[in-house]
KEDOVEX-708769 format. One record per residue: residue number from 1; residue in one letter; chain; x, y, z of N, C-alpha, C in turn. Coordinates in nm, 3 decimals, decimal comma. Example, Ala and Ser with C-alpha at 12.3 -4.5 7.8 and 13.67 -1.06 7.14 Angstrom:
% KEDOVEX-708769
num  residuo  cadena  nX  nY  nZ  caX  caY  caZ  cX  cY  cZ
1  A  A  1,319  -0,569  0,780  1,230  -0,450  0,780  1,320  -0,330  0,780 .
2  S  A  1,285  -0,225  0,708  1,367  -0,106  0,714  1,290  0,003  0,787 .
% end
This chain:
% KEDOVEX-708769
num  residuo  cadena  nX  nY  nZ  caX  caY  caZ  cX  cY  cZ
1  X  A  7,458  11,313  8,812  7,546  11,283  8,699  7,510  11,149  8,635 .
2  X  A  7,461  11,034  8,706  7,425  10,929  8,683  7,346  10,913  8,577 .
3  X  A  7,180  10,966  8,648  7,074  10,985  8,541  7,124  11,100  8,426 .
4  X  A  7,198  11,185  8,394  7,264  11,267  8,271  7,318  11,131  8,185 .
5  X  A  7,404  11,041  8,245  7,490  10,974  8,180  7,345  10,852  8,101 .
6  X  A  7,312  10,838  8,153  7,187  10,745  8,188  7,102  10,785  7,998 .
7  X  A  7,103  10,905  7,988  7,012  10,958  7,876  7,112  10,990  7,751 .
8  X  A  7,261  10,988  7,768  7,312  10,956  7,631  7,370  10,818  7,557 .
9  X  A  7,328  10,804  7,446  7,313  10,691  7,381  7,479  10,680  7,396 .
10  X  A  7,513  10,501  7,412  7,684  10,481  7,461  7,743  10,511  7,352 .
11  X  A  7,704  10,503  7,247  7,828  10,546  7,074  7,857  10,664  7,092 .
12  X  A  7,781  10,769  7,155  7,804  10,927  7,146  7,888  10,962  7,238 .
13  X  A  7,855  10,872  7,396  7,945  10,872  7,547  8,085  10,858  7,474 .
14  X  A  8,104  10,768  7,436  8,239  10,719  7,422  8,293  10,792  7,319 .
15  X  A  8,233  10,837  7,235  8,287  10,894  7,103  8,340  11,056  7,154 .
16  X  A  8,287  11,142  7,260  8,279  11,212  7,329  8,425  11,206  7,436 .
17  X  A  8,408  11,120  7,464  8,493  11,077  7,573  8,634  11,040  7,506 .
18  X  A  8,617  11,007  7,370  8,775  10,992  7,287  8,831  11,066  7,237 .
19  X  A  8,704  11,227  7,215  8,802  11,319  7,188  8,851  11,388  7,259 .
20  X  A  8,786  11,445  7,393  8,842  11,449  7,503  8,978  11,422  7,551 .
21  X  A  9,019  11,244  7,547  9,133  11,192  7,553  9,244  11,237  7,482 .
22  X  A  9,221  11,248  7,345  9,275  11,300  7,214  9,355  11,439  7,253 .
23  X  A  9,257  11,534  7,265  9,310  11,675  7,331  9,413  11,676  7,420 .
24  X  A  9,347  11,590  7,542  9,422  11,582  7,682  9,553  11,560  7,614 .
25  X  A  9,557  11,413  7,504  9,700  11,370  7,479  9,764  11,483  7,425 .
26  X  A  9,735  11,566  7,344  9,789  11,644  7,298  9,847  11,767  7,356 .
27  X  A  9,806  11,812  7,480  9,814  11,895  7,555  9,928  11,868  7,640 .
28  X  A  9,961  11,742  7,655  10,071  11,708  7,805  10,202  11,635  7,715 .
29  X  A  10,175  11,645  7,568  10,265  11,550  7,510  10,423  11,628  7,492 .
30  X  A  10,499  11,500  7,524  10,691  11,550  7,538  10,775  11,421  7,573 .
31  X  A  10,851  11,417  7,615  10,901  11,337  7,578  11,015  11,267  7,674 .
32  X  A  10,959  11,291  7,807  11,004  11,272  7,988  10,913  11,106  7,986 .
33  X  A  10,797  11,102  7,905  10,802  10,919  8,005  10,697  10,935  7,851 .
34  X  A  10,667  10,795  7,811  10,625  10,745  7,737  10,492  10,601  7,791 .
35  X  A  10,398  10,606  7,749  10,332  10,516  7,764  10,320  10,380  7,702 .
36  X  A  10,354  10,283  7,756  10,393  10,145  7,601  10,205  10,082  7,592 .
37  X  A  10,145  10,148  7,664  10,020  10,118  7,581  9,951  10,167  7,471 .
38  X  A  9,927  10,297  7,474  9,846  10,304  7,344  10,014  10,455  7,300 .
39  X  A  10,121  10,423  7,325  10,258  10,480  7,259  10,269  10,615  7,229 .
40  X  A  10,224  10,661  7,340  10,260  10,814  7,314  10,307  10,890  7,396 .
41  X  A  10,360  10,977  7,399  10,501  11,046  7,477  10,463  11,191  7,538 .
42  X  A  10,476  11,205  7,664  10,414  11,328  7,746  10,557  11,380  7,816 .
43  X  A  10,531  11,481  7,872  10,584  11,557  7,954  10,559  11,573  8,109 .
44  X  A  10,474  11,469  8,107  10,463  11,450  8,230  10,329  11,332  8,233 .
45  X  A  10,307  11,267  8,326  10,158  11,186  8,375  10,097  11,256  8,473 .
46  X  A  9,941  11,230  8,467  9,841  11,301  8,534  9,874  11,178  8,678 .
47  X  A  9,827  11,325  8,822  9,848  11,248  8,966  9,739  11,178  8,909 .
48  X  A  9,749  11,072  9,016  9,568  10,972  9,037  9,623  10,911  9,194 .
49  X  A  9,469  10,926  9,212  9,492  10,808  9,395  9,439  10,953  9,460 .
50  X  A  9,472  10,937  9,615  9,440  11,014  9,731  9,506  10,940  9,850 .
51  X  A  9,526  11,067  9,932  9,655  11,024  10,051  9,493  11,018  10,169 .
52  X  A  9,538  10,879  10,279  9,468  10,885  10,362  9,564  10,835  10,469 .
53  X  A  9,490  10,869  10,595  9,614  10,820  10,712  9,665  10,709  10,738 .
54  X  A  9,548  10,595  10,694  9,591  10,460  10,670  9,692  10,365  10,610 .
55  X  A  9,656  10,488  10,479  9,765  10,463  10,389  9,871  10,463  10,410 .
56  X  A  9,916  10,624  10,435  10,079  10,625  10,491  10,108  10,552  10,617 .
57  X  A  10,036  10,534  10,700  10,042  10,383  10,840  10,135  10,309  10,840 .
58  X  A  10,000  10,204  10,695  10,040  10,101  10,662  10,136  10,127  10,551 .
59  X  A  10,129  10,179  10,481  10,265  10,188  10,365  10,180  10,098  10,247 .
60  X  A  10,044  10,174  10,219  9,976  10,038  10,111  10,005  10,073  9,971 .
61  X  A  10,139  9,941  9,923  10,134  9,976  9,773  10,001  9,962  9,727 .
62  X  A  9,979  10,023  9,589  9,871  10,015  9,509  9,774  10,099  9,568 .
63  X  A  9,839  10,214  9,623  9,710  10,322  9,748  9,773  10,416  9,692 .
64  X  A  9,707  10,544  9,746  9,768  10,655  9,779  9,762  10,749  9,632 .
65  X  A  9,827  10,871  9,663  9,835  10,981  9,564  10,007  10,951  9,481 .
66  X  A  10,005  10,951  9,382  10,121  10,941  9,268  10,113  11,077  9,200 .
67  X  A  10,195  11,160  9,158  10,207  11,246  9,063  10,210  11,223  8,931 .
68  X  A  10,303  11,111  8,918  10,358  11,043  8,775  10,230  10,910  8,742 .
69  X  A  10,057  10,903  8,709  10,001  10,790  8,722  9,980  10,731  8,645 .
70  X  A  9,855  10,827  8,592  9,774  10,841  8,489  9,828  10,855  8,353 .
71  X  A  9,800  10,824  8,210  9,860  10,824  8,109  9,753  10,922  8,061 .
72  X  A  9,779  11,048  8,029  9,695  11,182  7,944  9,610  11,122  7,858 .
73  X  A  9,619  11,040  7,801  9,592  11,005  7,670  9,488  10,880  7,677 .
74  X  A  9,499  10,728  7,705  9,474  10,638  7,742  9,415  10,588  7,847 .
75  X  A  9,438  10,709  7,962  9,412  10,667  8,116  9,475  10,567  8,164 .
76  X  A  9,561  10,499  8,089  9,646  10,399  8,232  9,664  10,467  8,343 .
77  X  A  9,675  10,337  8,439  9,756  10,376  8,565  9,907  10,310  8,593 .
78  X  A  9,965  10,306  8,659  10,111  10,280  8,680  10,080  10,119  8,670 .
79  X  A  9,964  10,072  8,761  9,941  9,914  8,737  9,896  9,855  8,633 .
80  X  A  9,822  9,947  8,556  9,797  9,895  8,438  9,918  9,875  8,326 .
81  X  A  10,018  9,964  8,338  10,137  9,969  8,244  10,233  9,848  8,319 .
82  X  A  10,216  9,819  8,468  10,288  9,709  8,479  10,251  9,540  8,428 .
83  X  A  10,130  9,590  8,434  10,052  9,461  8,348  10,096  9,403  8,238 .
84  X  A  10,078  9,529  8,171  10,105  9,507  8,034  10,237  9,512  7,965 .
85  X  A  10,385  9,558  8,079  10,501  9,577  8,050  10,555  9,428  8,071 .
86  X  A  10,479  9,367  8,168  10,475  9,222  8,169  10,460  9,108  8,050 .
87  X  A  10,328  9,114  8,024  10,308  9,037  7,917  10,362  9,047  7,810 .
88  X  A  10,392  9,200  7,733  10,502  9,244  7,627  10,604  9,160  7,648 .
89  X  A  10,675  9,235  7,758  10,820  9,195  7,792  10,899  9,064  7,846 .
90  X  A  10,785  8,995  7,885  10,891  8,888  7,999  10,778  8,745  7,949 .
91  X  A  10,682  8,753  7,860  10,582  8,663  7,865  10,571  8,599  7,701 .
92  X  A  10,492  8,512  7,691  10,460  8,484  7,544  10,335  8,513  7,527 .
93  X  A  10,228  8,603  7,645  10,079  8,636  7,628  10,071  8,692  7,484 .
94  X  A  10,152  8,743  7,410  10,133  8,827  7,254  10,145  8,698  7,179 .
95  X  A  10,236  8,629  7,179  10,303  8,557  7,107  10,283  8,422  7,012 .
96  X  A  10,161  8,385  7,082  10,087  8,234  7,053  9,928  8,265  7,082 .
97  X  A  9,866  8,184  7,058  9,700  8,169  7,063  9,667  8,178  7,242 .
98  X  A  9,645  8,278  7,290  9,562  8,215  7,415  9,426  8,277  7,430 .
99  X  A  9,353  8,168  7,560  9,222  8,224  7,579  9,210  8,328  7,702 .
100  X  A  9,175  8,419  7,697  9,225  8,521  7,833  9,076  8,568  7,853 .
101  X  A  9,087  8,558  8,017  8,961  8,619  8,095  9,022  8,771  8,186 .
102  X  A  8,947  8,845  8,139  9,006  8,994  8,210  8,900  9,010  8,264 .
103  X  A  8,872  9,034  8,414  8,797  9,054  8,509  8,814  9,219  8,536 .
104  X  A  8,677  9,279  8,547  8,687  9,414  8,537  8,793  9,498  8,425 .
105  X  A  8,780  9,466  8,342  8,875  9,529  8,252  8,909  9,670  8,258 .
106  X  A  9,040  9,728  8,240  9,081  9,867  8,245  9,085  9,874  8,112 .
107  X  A  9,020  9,976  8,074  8,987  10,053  7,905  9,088  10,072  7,818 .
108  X  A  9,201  10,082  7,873  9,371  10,088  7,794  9,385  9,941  7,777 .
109  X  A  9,384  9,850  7,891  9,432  9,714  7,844  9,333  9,661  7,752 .
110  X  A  9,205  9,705  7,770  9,120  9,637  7,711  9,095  9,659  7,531 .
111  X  A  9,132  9,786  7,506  9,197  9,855  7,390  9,270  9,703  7,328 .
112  X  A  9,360  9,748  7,397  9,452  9,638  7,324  9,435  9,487  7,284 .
113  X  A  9,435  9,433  7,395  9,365  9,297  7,404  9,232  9,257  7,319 .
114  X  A  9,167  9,344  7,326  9,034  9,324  7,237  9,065  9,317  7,068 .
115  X  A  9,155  9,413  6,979  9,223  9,362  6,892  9,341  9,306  6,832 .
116  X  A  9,387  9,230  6,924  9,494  9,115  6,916  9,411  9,000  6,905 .
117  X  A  9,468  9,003  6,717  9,401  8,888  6,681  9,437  8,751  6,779 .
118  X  A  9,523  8,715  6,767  9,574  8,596  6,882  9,497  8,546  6,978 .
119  X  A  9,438  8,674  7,021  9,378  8,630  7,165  9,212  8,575  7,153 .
120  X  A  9,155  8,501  7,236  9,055  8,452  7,248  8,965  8,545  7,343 .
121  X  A  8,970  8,632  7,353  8,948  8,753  7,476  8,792  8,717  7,519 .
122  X  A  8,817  8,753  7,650  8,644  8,719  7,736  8,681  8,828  7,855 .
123  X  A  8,628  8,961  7,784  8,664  9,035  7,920  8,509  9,049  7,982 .
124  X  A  8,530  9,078  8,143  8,365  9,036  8,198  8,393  9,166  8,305 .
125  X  A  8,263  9,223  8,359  8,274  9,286  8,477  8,098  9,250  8,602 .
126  X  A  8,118  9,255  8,681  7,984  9,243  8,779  7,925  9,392  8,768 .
127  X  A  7,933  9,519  8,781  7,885  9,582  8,697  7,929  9,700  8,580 .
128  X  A  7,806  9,733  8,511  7,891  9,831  8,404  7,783  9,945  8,413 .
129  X  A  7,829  10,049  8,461  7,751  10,189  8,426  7,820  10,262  8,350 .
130  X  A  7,796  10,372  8,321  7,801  10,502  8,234  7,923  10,433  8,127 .
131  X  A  8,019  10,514  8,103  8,106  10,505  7,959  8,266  10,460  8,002 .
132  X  A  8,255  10,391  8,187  8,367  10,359  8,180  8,458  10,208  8,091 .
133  X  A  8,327  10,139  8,100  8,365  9,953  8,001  8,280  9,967  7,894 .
134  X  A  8,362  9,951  7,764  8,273  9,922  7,626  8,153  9,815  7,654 .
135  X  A  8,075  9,882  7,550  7,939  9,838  7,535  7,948  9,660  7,524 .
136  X  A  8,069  9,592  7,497  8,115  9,479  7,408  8,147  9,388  7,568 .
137  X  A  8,188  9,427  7,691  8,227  9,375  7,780  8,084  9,316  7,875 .
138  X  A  8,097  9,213  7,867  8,024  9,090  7,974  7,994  9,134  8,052 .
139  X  A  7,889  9,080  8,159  7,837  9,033  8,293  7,911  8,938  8,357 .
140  X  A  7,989  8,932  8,485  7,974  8,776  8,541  8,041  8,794  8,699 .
141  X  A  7,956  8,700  8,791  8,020  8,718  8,890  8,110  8,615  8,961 .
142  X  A  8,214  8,691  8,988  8,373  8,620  9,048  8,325  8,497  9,086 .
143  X  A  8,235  8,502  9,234  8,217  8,378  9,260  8,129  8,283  9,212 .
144  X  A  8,071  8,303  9,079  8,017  8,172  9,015  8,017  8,202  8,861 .
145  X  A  8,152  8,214  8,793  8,191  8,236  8,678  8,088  8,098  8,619 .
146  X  A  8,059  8,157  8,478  7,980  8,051  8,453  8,068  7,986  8,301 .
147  X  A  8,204  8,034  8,291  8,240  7,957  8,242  8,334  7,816  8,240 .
148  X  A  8,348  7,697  8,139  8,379  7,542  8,188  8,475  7,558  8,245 .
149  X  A  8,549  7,466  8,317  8,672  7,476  8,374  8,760  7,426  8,314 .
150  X  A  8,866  7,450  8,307  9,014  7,433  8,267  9,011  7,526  8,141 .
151  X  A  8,972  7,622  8,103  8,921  7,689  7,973  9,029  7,783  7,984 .
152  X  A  9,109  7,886  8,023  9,131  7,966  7,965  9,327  7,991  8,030 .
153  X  A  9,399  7,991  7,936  9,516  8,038  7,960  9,591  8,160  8,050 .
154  X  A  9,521  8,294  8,035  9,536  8,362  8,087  9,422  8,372  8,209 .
155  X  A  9,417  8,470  8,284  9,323  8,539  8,412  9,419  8,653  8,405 .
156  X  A  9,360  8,792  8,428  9,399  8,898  8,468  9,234  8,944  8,547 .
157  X  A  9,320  8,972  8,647  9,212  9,061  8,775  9,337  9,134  8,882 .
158  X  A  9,279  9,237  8,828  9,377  9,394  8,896  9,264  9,502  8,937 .
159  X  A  9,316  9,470  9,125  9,281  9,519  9,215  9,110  9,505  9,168 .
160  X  A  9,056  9,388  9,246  8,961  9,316  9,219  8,876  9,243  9,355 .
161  X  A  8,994  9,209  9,399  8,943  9,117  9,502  8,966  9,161  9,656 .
162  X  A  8,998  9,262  9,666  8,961  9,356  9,785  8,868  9,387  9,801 .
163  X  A  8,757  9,370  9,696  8,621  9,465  9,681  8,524  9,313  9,749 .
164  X  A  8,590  9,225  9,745  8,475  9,072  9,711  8,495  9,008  9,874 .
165  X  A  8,366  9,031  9,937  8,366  8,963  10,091  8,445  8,783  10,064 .
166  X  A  8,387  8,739  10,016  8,437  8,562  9,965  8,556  8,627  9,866 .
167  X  A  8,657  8,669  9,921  8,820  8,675  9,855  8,834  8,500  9,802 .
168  X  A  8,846  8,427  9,900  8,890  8,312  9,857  8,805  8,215  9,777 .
169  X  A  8,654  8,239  9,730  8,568  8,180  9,705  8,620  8,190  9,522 .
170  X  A  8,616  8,368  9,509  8,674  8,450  9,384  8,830  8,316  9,336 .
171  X  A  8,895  8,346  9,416  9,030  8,287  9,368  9,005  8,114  9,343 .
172  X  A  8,953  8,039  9,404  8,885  7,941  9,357  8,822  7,919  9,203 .
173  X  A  8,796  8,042  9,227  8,647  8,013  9,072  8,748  8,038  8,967 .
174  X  A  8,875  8,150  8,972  8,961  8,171  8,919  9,060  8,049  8,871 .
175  X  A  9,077  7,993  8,965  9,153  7,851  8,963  9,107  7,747  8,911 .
176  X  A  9,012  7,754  8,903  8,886  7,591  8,863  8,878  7,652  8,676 .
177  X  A  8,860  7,784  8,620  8,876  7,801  8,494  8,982  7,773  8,449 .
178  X  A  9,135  7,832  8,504  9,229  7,783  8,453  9,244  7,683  8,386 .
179  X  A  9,331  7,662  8,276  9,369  7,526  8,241  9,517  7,477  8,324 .
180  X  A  9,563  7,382  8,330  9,660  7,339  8,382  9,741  7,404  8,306 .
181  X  A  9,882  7,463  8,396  9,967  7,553  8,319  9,918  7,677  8,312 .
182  X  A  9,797  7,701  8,328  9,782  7,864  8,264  9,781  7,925  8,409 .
183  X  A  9,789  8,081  8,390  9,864  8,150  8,446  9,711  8,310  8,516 .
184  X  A  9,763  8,318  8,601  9,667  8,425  8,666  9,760  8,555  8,680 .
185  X  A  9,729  8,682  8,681  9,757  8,806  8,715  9,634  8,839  8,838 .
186  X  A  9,719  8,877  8,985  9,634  8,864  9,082  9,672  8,982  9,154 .
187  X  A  9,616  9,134  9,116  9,707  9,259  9,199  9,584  9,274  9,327 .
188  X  A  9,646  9,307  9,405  9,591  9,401  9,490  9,630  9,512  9,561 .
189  X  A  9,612  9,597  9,628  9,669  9,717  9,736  9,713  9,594  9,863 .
190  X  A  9,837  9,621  9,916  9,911  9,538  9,997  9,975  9,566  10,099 .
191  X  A  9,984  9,593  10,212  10,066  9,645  10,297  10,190  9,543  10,358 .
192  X  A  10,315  9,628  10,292  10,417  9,478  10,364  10,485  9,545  10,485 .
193  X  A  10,408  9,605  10,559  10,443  9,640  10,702  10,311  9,524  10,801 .
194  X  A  10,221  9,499  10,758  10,092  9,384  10,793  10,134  9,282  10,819 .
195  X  A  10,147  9,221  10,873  10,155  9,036  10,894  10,063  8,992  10,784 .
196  X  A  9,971  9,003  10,865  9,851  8,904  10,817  9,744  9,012  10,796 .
197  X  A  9,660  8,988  10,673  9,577  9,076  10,576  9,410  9,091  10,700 .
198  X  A  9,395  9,220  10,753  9,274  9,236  10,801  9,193  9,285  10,719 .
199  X  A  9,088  9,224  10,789  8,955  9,194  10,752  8,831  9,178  10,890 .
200  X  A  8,744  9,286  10,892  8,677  9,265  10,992  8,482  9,257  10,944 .
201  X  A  8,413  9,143  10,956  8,273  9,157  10,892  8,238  9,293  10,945 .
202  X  A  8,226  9,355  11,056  8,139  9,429  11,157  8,193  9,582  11,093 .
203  X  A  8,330  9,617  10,993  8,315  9,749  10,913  8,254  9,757  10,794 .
204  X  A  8,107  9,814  10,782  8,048  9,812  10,707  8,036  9,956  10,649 .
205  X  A  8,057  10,076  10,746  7,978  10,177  10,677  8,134  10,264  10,586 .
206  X  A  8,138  10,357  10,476  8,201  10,385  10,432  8,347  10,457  10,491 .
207  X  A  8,283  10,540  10,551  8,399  10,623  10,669  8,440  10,485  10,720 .
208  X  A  8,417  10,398  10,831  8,512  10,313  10,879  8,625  10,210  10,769 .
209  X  A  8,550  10,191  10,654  8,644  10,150  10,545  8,739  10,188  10,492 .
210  X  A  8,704  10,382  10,471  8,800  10,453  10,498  8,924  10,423  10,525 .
211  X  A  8,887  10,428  10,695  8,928  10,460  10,792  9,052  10,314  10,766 .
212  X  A  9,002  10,195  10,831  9,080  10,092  10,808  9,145  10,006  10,739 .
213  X  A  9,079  10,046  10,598  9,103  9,964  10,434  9,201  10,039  10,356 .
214  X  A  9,131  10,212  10,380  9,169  10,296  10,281  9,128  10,309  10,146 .
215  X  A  9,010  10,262  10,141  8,858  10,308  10,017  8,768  10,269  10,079 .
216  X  A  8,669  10,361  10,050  8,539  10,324  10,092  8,469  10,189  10,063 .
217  X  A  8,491  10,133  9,930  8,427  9,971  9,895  8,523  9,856  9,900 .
218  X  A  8,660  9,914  9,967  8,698  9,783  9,998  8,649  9,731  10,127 .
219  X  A  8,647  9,567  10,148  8,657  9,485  10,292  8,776  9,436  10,333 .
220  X  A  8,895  9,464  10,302  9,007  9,384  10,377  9,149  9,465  10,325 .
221  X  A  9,235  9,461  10,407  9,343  9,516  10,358  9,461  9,378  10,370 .
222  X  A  9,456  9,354  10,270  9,582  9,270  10,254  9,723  9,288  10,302 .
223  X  A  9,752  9,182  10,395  9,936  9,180  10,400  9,984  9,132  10,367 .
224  X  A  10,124  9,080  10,456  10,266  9,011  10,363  10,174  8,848  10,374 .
225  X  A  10,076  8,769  10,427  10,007  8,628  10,415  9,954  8,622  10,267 .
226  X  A  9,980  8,753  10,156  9,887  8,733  10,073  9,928  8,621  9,990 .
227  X  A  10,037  8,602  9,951  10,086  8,558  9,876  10,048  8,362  9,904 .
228  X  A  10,053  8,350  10,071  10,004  8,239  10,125  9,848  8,157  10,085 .
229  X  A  9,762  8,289  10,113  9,606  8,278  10,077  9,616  8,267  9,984 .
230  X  A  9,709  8,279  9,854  9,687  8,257  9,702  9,703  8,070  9,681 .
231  X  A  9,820  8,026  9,770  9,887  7,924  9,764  9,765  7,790  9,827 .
232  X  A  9,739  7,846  9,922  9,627  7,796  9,991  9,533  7,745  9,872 .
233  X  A  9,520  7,823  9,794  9,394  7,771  9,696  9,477  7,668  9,614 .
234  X  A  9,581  7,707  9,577  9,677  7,598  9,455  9,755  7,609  9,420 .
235  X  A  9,772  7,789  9,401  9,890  7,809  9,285  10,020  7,804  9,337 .
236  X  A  10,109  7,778  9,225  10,223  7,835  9,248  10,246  7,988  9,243 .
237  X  A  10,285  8,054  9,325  10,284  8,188  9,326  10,455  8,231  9,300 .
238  X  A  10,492  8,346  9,191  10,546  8,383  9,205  10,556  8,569  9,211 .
239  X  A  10,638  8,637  9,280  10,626  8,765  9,349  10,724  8,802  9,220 .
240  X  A  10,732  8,927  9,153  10,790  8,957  9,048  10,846  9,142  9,095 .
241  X  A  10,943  9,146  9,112  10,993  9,288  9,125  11,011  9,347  8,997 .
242  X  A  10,978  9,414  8,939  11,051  9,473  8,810  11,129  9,553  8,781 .
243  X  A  11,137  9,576  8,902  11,278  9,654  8,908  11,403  9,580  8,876 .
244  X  A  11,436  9,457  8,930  11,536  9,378  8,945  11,499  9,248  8,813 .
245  X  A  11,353  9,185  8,861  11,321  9,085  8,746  11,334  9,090  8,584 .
246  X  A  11,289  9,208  8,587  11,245  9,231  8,424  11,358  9,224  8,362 .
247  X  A  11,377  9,183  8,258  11,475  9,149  8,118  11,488  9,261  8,109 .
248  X  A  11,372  9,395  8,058  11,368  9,456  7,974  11,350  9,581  8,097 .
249  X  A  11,412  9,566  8,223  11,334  9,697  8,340  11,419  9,835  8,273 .
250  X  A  11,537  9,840  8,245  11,582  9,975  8,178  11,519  10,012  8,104 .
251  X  A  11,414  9,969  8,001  11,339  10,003  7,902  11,212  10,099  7,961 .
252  X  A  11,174  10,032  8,099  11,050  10,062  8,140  11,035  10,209  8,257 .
253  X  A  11,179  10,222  8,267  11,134  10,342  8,408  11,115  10,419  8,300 .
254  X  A  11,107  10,484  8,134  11,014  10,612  8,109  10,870  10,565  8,096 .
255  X  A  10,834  10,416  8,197  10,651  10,407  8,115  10,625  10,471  8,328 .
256  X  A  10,668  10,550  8,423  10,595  10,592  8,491  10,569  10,496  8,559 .
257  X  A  10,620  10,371  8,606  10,593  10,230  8,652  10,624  10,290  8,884 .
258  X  A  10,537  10,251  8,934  10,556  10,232  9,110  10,659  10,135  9,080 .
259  X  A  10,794  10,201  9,182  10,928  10,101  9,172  10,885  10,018  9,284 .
260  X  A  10,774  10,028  9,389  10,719  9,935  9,507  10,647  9,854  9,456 .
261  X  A  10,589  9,812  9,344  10,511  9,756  9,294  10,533  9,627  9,301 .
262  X  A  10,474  9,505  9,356  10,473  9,329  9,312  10,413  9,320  9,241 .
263  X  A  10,429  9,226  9,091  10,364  9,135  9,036  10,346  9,011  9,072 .
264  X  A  10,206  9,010  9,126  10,206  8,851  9,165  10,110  8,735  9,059 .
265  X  A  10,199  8,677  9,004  10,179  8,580  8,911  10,168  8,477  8,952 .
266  X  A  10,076  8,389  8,920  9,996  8,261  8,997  10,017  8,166  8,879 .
267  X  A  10,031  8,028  8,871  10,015  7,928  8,797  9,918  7,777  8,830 .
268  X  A  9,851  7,781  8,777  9,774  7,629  8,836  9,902  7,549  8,778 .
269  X  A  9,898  7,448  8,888  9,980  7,320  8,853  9,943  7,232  8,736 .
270  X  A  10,046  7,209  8,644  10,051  7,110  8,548  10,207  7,038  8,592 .
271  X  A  10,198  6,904  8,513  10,331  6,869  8,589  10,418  6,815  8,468 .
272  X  A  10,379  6,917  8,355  10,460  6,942  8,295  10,595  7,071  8,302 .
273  X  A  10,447  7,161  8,349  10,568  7,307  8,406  10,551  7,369  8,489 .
274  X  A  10,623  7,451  8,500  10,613  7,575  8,653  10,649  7,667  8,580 .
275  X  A  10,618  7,753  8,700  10,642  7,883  8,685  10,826  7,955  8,638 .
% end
C-alpha cells in the first residue's frame, strides 16, 4: 500500500481523500451529536481504537475501542474535539494573536488552525508519509526543536510522547520554546489505576508493547505520577475535567467528547500569571 501511495502525486491523494470524506459526511449525517470542528451533524460517529487486555487491566483513558469517535466527515477523534472544545470554549487561543506549535498535527485541527488568520501557526511532525499531514506541515524532532526559545504561546502535542524513549528530554524542549506565560496542551493514554507510569528499556519487540503499553509503538504507559513528571520539568500543571470544568460542558456532550477524559494544561512560569 505504501509504494501505491508512494506513486500518486499529493494534490490528487488528498483531493481523493476529500471526496471520500464528503460522501462519508453525507451518508451518516442527523442530528444525535454534532462535530464543533469542521460543524456538521451525524447520526451517529464512526467506532475508532481497539480493545486489548491491557487496556481493560489498566483502565487506559485515551485507549481502547469507542463507538461514538470518529467524526464521518473530518476524522476527529473524541481528543481531538476535546482540544479544540477547549480552546473555543474556556480559552482566548481564537481570540488575540498567538504563535502556536502543533506537534504531529491531527488533519481536523490542523484544518482549522492553519486558516485562522490570528494565529502564527508552525505545525511540525518527525515523520510524514502518504496523505495523512498536508504537504504544508514541517519536519522537526521533539528532542531538538530547532526553534528560539521563549517563541511561541501555544504547544499542542496530543498523544505524542508515549511514542518518544527521552519523554522528559521532549517536554523540556517543549518548555525551553515556550514563552513565559504560554501554555502547553500535553495528552496522553493514562492509566489512573497505575501509581507510577511504566516503562521498561528491555520491551522492544511489538507483541510485548502490545502486551504491556497497549500499541505496538508505544514505550511507556503512563500513570497517576504523570502529572508530577510534567511539574518536574516546570510547569504549572493543571488537570481539567470537562465534565465539571467547562463553562460551556452542556454545550459539548452532542460533540461525542470521553466523559474520562483529562485535559492536562501546562503553563511555563511567568510571575505575572498562572494558570
Amino acid at each position: 500500500m505504501t509504494s501505491v501511495k508512494q506513486h500518486i502525486p499529493p494534490a490528487a491523494g488528498h483531493f481523493a481523500k476529500e471526496i471520500y470524506l464528503w460522501l462519508r459526511g453525507l451518508y451518516y449525517r442527523g442530528n444525535r451529536y454534532t462535530c464543533p470542528i469542521c460543524g456538521h451533524h451525524f447520526r451517529r460517529m464512526l467506532p475508532g481504537g481497539f480493545d486489548l487486555p491491557v487496556i481493560k487491566e489498566k483502565q487506559i483513558i485515551g485507549a481502547g475501542r469507542r463507538e461514538n469517535d470518529i467524526c464521518p466527515r473530518c476524522q476527529s477523534t473524541d481528543r481531538d474535539r476535546l482540544i479544540y472544545s477547549y480552546l473555543k470554549y474556556e480559552s482566548d487561543f481564537f481570540h488575540r494573536p498567538n504563535t502556536v506549535l502543533h506537534i504531529a498535527p491531527e488533519p481536523a485541527l490542523y484544518k482549522i488552525f492553519s486558516k485562522t488568520k490570528k494565529l502564527n501557526y508552525h505545525p511540525v511532525t518527525k515523520y510524514a508519509e502518504g496523505f495523512y499531514y498536508d504537504t504544508k506541515v514541517g519536519t522537526a524532532d521533539l528532542l531538538d526543536l530547532y526553534f528560539e526559545s521563549d517563541l511561541f504561546d501555544w504547544v499542542i502535542c496530543n498523544h505524542v510522547l508515549e511514542h518518544i524513549p527521552d519523554d522528559r528530554r521532549a517536554m523540556q524542549e517543549i518548555f525551553r520554546v515556550l514563552k513565559p506565560g504560554g501554555k502547553a496542551i500535553l495528552q496522553v493514554p493514562i492509566s489512573p489505576v497505575l501509581e507510577k507510569t511504566f516503562e521498561d528499556p528491555d520491551i522492544t519487540s511489538k507483541a510485548d508493547r502490545e502486551k504491556y503499553y497497549g500499541q505496538f509503538d508505544h514505550v511507556r504507559l503512563y500513570g497517576k505520577d504523570y502529572p508530577e513528571r510534567l511539574k518536574e520539568t516546570g510547569f504549572y500543571v493543571r488537570q481539567i475535567h470537562w465534565t465539571k470544568d467547562f463553562r460551556a460542558a452542556d454545550k459539548l456532550k452532542k460533540f461525542a467528547l470521553n466523559p474520562e477524559e483529562i485535559l492536562y494544561l501546562c503553563e511555563k512560569p511567568d510571575r505575572k500569571n498562572r494558570l
